[in-house]
Structures are given as C-alpha cells and as structure tokens.
C-alpha positions as CSV (number, residue, x, y, z in Angstrom):
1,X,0.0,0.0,0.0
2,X,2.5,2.6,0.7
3,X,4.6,2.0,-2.4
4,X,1.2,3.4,-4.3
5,X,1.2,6.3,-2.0
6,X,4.7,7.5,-3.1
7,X,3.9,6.9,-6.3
8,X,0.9,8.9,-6.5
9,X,2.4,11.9,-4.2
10,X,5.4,11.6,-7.2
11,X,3.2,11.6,-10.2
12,X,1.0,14.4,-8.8
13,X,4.2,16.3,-8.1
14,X,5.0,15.4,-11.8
15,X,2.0,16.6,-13.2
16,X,2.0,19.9,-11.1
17,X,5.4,21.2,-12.1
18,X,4.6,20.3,-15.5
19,X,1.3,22.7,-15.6
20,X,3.3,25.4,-13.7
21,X,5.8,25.1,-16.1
22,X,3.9,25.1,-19.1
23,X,1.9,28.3,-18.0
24,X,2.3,32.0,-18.0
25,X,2.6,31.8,-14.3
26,X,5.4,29.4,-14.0
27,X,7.3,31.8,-15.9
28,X,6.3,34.3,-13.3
29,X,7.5,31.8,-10.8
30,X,10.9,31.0,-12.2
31,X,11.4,34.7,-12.0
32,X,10.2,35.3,-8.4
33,X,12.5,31.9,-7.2
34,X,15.6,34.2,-8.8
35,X,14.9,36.6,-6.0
36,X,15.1,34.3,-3.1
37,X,18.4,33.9,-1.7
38,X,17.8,29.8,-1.4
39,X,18.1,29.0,-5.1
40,X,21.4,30.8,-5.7
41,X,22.8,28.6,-2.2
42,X,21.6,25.4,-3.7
43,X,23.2,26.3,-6.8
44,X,26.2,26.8,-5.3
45,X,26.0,24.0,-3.1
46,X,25.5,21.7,-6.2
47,X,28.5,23.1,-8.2
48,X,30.9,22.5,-5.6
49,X,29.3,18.8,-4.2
50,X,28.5,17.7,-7.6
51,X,30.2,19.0,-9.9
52,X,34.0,20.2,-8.3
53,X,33.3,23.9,-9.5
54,X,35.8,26.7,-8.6
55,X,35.4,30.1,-7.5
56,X,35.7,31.6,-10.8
57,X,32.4,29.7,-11.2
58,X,30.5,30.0,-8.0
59,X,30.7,34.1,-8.1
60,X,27.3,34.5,-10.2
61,X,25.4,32.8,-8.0
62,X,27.4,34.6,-4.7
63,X,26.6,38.1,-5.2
64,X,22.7,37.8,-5.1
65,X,22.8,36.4,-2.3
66,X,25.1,39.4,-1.0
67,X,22.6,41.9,-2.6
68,X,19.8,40.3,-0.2
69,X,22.0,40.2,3.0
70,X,22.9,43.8,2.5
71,X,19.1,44.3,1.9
72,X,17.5,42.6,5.0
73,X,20.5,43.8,7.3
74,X,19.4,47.2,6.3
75,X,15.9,46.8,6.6
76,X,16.5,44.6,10.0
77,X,18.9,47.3,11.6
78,X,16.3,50.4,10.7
79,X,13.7,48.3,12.8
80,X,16.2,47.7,15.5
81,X,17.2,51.5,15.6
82,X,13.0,52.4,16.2
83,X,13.0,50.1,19.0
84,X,15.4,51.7,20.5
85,X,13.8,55.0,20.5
C-alpha cells in the first residue's frame, strides 16, 4: 500500500510542475524563485558537491545572495534602531 502512495504523491508532483511550467505563471515563478536567496545557495551547493566547481564559477550565483544580505541587514537594523527610541 504505501509503495502506491509514493507513487501517487510523485506523479502528482510530476504533473503539477509540469502545468506550472507550461503556464504564464510558471514563468512568473521562475522569476520570483531568482529573488530568493535559497536557489542561488543550492546552486552553489550543487556546483561544488556535484560537480567540483571553482570560484571563478561559483561568483554569479554569490553576489545575489550578498545583494539580499545587504538588503534585509538594512531593513533589520532600521527596525532595531526604532526600537530603541
């Protein structure tokens, strides 16, 4: 019984990404999962496991990921500072 579970949780995995993909959202989805910090890591983390990549090629995926700590360490220490008030 359970092997048909996992089966059915992949397929209708499958079949999601697949509509997602195929739509005018999923475009609008690969777009918004550029922005988060998480894909550019798991990039970087695949490169180097999988693949042996060097620095030269790890640096496009590094700076967003800067570009969003600078962005929330702003924004975090502005909130801090009115607390403080």
């Amino acid at each position: 019984m359970v092997p048909s579970f996992r089966f059915r949780l992949t397929s209708a995995y499958f079949h999601v990404s697949e509509v997602v993909a195929n739509s005018a959202d999923g475009e609008r989805m690969l777009q918004l999962g550029e922005v988060l910090p998480l894909t550019h890591f798991l990039r970087i983390l695949h490169g180097i496991l999988l693949k042996g990549n060097e620095v030269s090629e790890i640096l496009p995926n590094l700076w967003p990921i800067g570009v969003f700590l600078l962005a929330a360490g702003t924004v975090a220490l502005a909130r801090y500072r009115e607390t403080l008030d």
